[in-house]
VOVOLUM-95696 format. One record per residue: residue number from 0; residue in three letters; chain; x, y, z of N, C-alpha, C in turn. Coordinates in Angstrom, 2 decimals, padded with zeros to 5 digits, always signed. Atoms other than C-alpha are relative to their C-alpha. Example, Ala and Ser with C-alpha at 12.3 -4.5 7.8 and 13.67 -1.06 7.14 Angstrom:
BEGIN
REC   n res chain     n_u     n_v     n_w    ca_u    ca_v    ca_w     c_u     c_v     c_w
REC   0 ALA     A +000.89 -001.19 +000.00 +012.30 -004.50 +007.80 +000.90 +001.20 +000.00
REC   1 SER     A -000.82 -001.19 -000.06 +013.67 -001.06 +007.14 -000.77 +001.09 +000.73
This chain:
BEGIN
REC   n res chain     n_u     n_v     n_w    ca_u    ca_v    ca_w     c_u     c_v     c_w
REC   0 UNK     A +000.16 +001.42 -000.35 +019.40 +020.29 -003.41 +000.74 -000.87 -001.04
REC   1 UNK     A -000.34 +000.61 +000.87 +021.65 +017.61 -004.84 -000.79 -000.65 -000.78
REC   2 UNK     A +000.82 +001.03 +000.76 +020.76 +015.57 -007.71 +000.44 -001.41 +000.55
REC   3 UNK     A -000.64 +001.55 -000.51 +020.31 +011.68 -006.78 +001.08 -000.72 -000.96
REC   4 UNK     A -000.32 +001.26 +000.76 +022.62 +009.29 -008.14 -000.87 -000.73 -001.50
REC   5 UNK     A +000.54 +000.77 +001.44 +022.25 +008.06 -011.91 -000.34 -001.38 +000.46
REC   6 UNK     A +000.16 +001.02 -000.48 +022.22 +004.73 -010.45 -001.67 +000.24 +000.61
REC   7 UNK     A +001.17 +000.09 +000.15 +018.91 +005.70 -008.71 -000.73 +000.49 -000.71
REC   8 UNK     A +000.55 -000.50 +001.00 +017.71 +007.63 -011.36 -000.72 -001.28 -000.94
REC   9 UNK     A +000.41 +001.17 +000.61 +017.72 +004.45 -013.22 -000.77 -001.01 +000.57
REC  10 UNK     A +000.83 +000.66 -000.71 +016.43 +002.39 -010.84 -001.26 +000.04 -000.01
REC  11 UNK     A +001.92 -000.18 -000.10 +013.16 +004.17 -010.34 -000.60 +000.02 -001.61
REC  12 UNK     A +000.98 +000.45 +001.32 +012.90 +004.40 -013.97 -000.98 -001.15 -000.33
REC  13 UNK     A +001.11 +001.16 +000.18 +012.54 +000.97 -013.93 -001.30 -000.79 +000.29
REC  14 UNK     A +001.22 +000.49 -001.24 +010.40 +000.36 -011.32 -001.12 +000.86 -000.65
REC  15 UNK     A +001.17 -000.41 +000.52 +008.29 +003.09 -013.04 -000.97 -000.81 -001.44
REC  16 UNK     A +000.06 +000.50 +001.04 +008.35 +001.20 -016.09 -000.80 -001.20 +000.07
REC  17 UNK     A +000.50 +001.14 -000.39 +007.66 -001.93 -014.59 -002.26 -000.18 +000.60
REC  18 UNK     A +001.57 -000.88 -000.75 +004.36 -000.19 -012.62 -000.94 -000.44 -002.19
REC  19 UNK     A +000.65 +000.35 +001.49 +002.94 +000.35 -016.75 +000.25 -001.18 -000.54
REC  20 UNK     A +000.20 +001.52 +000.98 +004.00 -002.75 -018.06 -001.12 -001.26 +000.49
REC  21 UNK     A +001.12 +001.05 -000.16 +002.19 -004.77 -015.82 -001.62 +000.21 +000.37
REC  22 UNK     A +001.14 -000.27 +000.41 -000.84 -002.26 -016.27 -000.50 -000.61 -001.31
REC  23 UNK     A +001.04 +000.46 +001.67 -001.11 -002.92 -019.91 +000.13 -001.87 -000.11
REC  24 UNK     A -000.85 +001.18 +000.59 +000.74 -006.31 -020.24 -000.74 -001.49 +001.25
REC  25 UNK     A +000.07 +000.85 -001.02 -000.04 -008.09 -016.71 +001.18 -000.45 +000.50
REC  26 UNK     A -001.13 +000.53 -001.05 +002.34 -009.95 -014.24 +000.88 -000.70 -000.91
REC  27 UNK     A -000.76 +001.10 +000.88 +003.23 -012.82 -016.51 +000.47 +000.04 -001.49
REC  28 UNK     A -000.32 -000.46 +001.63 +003.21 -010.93 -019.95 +000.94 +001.18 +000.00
REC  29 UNK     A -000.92 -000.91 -000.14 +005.62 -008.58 -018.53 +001.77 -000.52 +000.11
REC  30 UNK     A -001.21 +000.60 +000.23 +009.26 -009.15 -019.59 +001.02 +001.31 +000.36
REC  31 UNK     A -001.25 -001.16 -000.07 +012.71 -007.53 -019.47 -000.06 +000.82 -001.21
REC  32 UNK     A +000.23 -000.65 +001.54 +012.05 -006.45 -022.88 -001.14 +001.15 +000.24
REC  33 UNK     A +001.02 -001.22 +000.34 +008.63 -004.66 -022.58 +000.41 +001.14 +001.39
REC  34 UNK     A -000.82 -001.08 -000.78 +010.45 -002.98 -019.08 +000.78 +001.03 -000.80
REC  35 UNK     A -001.15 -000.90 +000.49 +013.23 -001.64 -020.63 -000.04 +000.81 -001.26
REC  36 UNK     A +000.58 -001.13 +001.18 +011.27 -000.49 -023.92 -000.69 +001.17 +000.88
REC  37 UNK     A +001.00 -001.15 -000.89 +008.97 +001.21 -021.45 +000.91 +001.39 +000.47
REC  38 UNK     A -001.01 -000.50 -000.75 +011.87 +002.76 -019.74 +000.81 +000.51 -000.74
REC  39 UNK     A -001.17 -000.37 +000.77 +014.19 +003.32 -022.69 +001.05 +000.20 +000.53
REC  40 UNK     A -001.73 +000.24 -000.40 +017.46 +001.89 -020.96 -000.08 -001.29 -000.51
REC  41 UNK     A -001.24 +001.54 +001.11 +019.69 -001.01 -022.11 -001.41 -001.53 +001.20
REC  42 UNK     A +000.72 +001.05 -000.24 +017.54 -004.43 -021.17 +001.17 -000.31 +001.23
REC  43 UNK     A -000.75 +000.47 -001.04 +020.94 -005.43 -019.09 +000.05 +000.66 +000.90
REC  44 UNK     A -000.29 -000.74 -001.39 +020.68 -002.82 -016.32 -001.06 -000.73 +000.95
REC  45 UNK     A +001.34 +000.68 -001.40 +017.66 -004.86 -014.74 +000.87 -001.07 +000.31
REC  46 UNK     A -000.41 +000.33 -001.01 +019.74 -007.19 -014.32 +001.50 +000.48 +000.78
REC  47 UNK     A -000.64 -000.56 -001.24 +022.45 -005.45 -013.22 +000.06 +000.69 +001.44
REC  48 UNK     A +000.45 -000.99 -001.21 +020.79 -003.35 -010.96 -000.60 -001.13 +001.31
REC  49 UNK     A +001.09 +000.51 -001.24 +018.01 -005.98 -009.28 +000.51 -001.22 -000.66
REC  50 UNK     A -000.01 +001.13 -000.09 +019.06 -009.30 -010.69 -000.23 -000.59 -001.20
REC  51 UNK     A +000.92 +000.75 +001.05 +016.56 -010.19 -013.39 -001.52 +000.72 +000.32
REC  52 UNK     A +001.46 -000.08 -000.04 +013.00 -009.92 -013.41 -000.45 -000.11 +001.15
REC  53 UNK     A +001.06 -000.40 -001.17 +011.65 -010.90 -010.28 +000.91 +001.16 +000.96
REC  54 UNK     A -000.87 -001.30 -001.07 +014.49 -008.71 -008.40 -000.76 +001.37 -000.10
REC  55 UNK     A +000.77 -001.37 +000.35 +012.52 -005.75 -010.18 -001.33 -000.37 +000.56
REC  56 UNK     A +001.16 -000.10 -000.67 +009.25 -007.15 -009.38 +000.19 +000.20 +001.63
REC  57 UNK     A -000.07 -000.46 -002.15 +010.23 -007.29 -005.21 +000.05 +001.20 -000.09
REC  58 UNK     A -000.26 -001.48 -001.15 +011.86 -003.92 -005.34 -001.34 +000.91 -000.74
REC  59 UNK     A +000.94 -000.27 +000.04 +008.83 -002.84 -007.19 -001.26 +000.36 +001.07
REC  60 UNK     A +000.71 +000.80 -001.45 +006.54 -004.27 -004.64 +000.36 +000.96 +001.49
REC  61 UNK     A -000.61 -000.87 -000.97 +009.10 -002.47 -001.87 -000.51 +001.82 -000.28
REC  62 UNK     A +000.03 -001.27 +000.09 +008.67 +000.65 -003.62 -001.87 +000.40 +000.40
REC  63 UNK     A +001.47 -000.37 -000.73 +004.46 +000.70 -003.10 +000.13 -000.09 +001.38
REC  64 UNK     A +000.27 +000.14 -001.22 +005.04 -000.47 -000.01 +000.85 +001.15 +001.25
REC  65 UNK     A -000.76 -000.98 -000.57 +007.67 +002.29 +000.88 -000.73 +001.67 +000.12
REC  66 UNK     A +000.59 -001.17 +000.62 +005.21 +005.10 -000.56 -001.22 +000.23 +001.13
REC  67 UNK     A +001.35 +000.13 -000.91 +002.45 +003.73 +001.71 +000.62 +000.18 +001.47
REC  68 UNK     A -000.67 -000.08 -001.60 +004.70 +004.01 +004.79 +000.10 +001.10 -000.07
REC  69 UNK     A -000.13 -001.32 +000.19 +005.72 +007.31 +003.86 -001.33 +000.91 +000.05
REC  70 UNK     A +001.22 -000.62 +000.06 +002.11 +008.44 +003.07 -000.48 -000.14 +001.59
REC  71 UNK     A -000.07 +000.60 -001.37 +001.45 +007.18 +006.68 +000.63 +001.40 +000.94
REC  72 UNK     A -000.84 -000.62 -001.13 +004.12 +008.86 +008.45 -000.15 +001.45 -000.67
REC  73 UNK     A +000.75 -000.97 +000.43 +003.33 +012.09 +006.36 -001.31 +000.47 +000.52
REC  74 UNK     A +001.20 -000.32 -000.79 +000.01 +012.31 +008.02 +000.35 -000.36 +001.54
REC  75 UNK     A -000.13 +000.12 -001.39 +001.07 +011.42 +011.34 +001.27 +000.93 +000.92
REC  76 UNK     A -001.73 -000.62 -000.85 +004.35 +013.48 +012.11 -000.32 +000.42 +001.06
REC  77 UNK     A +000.65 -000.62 -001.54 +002.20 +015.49 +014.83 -000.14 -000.57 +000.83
REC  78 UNK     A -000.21 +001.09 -001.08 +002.97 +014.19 +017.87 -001.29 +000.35 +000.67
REC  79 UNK     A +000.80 -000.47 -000.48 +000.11 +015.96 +019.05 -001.81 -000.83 -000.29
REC  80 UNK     A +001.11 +000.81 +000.95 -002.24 +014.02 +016.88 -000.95 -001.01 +000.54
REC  81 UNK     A +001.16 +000.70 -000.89 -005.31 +012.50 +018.47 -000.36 -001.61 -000.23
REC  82 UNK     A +000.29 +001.68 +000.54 -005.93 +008.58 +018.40 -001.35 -000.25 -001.42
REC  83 UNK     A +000.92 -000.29 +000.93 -008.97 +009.30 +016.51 +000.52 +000.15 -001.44
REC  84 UNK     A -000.60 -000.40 +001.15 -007.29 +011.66 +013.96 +000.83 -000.74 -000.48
REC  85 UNK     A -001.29 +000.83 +000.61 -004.55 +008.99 +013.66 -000.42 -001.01 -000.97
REC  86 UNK     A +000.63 +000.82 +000.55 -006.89 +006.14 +012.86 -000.79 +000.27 -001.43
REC  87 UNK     A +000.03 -000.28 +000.96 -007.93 +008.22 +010.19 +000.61 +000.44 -000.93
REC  88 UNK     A -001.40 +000.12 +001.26 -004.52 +009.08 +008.59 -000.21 -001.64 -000.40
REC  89 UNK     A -000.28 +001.33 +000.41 -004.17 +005.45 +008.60 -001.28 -000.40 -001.24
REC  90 UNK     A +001.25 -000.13 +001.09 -007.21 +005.23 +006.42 +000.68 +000.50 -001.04
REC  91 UNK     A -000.80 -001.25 +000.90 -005.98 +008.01 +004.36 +001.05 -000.32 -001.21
REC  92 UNK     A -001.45 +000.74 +000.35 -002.77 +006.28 +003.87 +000.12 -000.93 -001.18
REC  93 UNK     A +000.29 +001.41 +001.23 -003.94 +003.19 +002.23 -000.78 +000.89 -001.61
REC  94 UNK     A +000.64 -000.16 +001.18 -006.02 +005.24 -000.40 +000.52 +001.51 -001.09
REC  95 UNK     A -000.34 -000.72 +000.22 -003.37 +007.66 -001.57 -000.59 +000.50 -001.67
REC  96 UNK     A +000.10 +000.37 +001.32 -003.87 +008.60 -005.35 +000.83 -000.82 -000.61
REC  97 UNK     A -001.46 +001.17 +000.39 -000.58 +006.53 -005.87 -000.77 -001.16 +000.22
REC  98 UNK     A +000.24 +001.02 -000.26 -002.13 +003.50 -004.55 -001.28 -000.20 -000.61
REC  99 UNK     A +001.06 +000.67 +000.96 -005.15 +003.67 -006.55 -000.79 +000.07 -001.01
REC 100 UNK     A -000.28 -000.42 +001.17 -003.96 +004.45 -009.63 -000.09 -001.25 -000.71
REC 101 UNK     A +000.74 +001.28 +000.72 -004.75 +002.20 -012.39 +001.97 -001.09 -000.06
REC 102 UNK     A -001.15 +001.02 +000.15 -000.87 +001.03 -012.71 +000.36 -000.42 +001.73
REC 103 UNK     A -000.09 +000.46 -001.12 -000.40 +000.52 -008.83 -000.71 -001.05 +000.20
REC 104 UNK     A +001.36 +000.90 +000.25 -004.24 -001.54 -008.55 +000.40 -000.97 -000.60
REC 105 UNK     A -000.39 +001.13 +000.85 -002.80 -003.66 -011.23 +001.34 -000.72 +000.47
REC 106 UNK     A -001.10 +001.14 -000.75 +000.43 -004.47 -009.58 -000.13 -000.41 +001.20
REC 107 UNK     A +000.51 +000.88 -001.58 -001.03 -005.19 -006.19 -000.39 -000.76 -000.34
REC 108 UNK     A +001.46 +001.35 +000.63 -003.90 -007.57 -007.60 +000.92 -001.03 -000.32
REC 109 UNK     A -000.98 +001.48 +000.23 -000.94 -009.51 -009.32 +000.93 -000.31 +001.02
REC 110 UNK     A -001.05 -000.24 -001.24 +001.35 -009.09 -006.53 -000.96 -001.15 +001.04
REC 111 UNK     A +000.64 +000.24 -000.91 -001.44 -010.43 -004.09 -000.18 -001.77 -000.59
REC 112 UNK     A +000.27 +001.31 +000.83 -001.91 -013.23 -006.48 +001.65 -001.38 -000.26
REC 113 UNK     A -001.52 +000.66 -000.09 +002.11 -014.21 -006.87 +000.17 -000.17 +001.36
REC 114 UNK     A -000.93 +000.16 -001.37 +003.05 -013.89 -003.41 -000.61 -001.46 +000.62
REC 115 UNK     A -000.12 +001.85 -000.11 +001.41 -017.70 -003.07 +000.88 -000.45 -000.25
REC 116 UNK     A -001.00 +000.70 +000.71 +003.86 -018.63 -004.81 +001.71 -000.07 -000.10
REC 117 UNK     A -001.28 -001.08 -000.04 +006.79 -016.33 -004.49 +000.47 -000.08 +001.35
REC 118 UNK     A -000.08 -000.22 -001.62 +008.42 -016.50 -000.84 +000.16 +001.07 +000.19
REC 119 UNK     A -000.43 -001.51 -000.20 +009.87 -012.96 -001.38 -001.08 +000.88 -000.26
REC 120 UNK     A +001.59 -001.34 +000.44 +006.51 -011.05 -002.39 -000.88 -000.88 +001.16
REC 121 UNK     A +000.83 -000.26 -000.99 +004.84 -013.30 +000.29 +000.60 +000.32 +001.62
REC 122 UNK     A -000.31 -000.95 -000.97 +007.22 -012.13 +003.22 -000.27 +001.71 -000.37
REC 123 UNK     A +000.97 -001.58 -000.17 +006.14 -008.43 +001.66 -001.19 +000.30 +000.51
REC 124 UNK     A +001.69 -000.02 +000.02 +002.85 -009.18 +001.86 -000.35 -000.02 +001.60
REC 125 UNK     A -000.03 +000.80 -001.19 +003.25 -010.82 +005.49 +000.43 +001.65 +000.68
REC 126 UNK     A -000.31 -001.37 -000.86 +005.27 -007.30 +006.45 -001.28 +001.17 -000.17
REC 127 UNK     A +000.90 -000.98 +000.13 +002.63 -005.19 +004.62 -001.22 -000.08 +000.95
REC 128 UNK     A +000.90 +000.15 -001.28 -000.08 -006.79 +006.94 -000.38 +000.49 +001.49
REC 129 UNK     A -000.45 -000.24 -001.90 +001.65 -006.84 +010.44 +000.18 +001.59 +000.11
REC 130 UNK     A -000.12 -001.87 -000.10 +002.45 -002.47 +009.48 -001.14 +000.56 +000.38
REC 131 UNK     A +001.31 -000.93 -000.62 -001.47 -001.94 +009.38 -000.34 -000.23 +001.06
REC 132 UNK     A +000.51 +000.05 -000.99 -002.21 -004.29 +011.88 +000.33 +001.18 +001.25
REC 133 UNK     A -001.55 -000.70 -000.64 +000.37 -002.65 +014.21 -000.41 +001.42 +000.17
REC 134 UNK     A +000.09 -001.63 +000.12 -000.44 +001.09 +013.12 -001.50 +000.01 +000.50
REC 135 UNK     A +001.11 -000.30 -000.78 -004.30 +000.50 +014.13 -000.07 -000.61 +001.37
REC 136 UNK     A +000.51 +000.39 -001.24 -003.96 -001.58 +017.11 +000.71 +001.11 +000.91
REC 137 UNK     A -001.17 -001.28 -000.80 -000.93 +001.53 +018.48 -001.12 +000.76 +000.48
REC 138 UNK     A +001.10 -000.48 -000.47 -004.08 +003.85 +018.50 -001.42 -000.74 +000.76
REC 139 UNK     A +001.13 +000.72 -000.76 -006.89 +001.59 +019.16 +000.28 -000.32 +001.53
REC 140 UNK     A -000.13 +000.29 -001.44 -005.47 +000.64 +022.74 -000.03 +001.22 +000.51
REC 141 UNK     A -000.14 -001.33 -000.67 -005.29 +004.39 +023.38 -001.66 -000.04 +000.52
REC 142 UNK     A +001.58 -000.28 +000.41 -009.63 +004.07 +022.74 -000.51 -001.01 +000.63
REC 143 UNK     A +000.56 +000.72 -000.48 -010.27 +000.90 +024.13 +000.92 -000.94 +000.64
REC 144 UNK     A -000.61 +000.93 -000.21 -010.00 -001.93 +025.95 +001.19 -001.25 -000.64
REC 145 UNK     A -000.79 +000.78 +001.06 -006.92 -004.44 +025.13 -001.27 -001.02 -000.91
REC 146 UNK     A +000.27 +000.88 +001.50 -008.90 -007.15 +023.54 -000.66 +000.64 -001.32
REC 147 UNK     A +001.06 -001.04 +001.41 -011.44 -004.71 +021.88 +000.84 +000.69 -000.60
REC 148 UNK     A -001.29 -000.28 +000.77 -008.39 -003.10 +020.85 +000.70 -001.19 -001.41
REC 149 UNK     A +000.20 +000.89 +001.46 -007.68 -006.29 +019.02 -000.44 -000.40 -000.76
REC 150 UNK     A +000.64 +000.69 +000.74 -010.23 -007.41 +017.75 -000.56 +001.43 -001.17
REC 151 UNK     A -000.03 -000.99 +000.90 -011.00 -003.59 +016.25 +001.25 +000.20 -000.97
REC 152 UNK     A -001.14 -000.18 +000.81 -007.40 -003.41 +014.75 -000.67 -001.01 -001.12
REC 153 UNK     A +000.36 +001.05 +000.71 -008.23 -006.67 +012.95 -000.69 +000.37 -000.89
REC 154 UNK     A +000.86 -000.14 +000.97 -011.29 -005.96 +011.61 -000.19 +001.39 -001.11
REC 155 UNK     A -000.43 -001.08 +000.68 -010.28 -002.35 +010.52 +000.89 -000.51 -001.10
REC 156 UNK     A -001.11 +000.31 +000.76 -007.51 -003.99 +008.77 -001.20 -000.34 -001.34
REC 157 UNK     A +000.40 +000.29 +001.04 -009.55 -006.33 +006.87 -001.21 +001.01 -000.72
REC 158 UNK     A +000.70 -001.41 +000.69 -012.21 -003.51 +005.96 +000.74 +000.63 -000.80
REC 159 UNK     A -001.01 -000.93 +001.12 -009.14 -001.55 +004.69 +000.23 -000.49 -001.14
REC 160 UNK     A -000.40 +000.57 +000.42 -007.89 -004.25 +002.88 -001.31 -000.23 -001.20
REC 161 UNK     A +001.51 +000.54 +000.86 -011.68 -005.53 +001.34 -000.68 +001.06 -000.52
REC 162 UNK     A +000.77 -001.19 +000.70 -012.89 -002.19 +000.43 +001.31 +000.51 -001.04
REC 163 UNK     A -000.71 -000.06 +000.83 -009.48 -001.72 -001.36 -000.09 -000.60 -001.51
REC 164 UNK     A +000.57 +000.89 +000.90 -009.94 -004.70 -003.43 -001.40 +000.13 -000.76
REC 165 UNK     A +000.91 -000.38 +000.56 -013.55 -004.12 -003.88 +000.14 +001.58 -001.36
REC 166 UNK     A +000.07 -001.58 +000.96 -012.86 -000.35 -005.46 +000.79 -000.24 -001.48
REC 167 UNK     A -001.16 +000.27 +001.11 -009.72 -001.96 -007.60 -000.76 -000.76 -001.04
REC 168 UNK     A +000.17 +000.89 +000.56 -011.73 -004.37 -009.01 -001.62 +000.46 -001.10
REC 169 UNK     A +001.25 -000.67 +000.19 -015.34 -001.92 -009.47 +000.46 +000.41 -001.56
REC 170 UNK     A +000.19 -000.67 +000.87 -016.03 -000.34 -012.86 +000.18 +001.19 -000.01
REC 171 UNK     A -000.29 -001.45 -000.41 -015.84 +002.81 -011.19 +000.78 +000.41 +001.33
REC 172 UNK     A -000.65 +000.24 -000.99 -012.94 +002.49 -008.94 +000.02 +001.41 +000.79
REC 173 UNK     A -000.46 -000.94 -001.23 -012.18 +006.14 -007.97 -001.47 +000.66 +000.75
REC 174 UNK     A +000.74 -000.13 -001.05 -015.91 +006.56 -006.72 +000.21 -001.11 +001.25
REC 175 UNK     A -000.25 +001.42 -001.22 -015.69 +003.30 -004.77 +001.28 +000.35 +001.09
REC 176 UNK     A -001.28 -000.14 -001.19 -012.12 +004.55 -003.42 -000.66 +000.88 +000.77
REC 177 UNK     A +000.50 -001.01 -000.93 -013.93 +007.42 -002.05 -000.77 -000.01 +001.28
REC 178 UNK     A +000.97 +000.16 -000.99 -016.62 +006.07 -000.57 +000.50 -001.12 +000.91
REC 179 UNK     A -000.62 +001.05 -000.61 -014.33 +003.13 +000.68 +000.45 +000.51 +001.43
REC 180 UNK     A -000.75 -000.66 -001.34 -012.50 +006.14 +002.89 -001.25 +000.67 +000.85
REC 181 UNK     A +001.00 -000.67 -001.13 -015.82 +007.33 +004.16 -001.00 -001.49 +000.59
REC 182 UNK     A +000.82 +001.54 -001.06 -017.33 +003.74 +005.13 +001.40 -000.24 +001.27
REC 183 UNK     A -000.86 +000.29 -000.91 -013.70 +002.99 +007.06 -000.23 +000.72 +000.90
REC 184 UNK     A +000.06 -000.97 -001.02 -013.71 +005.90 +008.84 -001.57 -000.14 +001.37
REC 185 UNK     A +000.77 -000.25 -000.15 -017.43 +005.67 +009.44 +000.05 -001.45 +001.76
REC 186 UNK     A +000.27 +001.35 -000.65 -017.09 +001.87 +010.81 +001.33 +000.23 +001.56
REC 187 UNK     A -000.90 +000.45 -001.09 -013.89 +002.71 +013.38 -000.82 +001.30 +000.97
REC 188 UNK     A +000.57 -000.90 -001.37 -015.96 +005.75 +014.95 -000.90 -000.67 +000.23
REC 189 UNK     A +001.18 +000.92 -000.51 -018.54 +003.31 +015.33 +000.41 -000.90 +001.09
REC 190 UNK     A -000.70 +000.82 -001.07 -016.35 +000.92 +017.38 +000.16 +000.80 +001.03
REC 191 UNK     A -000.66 -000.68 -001.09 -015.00 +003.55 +019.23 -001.54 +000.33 +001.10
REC 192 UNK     A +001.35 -000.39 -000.83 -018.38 +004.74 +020.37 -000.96 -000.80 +000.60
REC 193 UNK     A +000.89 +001.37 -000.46 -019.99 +001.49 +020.84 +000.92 -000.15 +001.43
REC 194 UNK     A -000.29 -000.06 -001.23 -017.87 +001.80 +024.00 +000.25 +001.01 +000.79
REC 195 UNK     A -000.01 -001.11 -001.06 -018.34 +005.02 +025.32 +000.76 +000.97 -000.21
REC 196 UNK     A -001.36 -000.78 -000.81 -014.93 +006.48 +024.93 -000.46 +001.54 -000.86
REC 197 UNK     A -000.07 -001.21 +000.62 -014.50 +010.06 +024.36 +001.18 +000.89 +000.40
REC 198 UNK     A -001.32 -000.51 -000.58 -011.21 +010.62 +025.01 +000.97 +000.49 -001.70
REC 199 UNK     A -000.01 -000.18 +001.12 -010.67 +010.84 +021.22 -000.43 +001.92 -000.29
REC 200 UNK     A +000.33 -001.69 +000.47 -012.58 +014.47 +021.19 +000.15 +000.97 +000.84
């Protein structure tokens, strides 16, 4: 298997770099400086590469959000794969160990917090949304009626979303993540069954 490109080699450094800095440091105490110490490359490749600073924070940002698509489509490749079983990759998905790792947790939270402000982190934010909605309402119409279809996507979402936050924010996040993936799960077979279907098993 080839090796990638030094160019991305470097890249993800940074982006890895970036991930720890704004664990220890935060959003706003994170510079090109404590990056590129983190990283041990030249301070000028950030911006050569992404721009400056926020260029690294977006493709940052891109890169969770690329990991979580991937984690996603990793559990779903089976075409065979039951609406049920799907709705629970999608679960799955959101609570990879990548995503709720103490340097990920910390750049979402600020991420979630900039993208007020930011137009480019809040069109991420805006795409990261419409992906879950999207990926639970695909199955949910298989299970139910259209609107109950919508209105379950929805509220799955925000469950995903609010038990995320809740676990990131707990004292004891990776129980909370755990039990986060067994309340989701718990709450969409509940929908499903509150109307009968059993086309799922």
């Amino acid at each position: 298997m080839p090796r990638p490109p030094m160019k991305t080699v470097r890249q993800q450094q940074l982006i890895d770099a970036t991930l720890v800095s704004v664990e220890r440091h935060g959003l706003h105490n994170t510079t090109i400086n404590t990056i590129s110490g983190l990283a041990g490359l030249s301070s000028g490749l950030i911006s050569h590469y992404f721009g400056g600073k926020q260029g690294l924070i977006e493709a940052t940002q891109k890169y969770l959000l690329d990991q979580l698509k991937q984690a996603l489509l990793s559990r779903t490749a089976d075409k065979e794969l039951l609406p049920l079983a799907r709705l629970h990759a999608i679960v799955e998905a959101n609570f990879t160990e990548l995503q709720r790792s103490r340097p990920a947790t910390k750049t979402w939270l600020s991420f979630w917090s900039q993208a007020m402000h930011e137009p480019g982190l809040a069109r991420l934010q805006h795409i990261n949304s419409q992906r879950l909605y999207s990926n639970l309402l695909f199955s949910f119409k298989k299970l139910l009626p259209h609107t109950s279809a919508i209105t379950a996507a929805k509220q799955t979402a925000a469950m995903i979303d609010g038990f995320w936050l809740r676990s990131a924010l707990s004292a004891a996040p990776e129980k909370e993540f755990e039990q986060a993936q067994i309340l989701c799960k718990a709450f969409i077979e509940a929908v499903i069954m509150q109307y009968g279907e059993t086309r799922c098993h």
